[in-house]
C-alpha positions in Angstrom: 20.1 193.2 226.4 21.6 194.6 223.0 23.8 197.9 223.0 22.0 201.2 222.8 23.0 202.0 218.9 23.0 205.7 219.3 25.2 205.1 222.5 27.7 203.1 220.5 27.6 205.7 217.6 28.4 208.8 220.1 31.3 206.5 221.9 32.6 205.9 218.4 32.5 209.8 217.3 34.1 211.1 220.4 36.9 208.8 219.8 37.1 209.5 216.5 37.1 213.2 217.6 39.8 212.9 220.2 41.5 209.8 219.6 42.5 207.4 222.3 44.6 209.8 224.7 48.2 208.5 225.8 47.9 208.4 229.5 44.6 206.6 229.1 46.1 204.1 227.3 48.7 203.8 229.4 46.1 202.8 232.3 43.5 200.6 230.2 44.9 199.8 226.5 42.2 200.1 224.0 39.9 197.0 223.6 41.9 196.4 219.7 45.2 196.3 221.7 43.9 193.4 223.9 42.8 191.3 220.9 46.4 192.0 219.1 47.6 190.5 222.6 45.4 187.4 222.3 46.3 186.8 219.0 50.5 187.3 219.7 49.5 184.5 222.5 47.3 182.1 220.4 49.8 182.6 217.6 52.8 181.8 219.8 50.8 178.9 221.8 49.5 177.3 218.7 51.4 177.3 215.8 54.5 174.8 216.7 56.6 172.3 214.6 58.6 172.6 211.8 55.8 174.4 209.4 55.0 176.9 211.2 58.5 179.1 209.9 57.2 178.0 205.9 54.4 180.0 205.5 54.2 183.7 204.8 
């Protein structure tokens, strides 16, 4: 069943309204914090030997 887009839309203006409070982020980071994390992870899992330190 795909998202309601007018749900999506108001999530995404109240947010943009308020931002992402402190203390709520404190309790459940924001969904773009968790893929950052993944990444740092995958990054640091994956990318091993001795060209990982020769690219930008």
């Amino acid at each position: 069943m795909p998202a309601d887009p007018w749900l999506i839309l108001g999530a995404a203006a109240i947010e943009g309204a308020s931002g992402y409070p402190p203390r709520l982020h404190a309790l459940l980071p924001h969904p773009v914090a968790w893929a950052g994390w993944l990444i740092g992870i995958l990054d640091r899992g994956l990318n091993r030997g001795p060209a990982r330190g020769s690219r930008g």
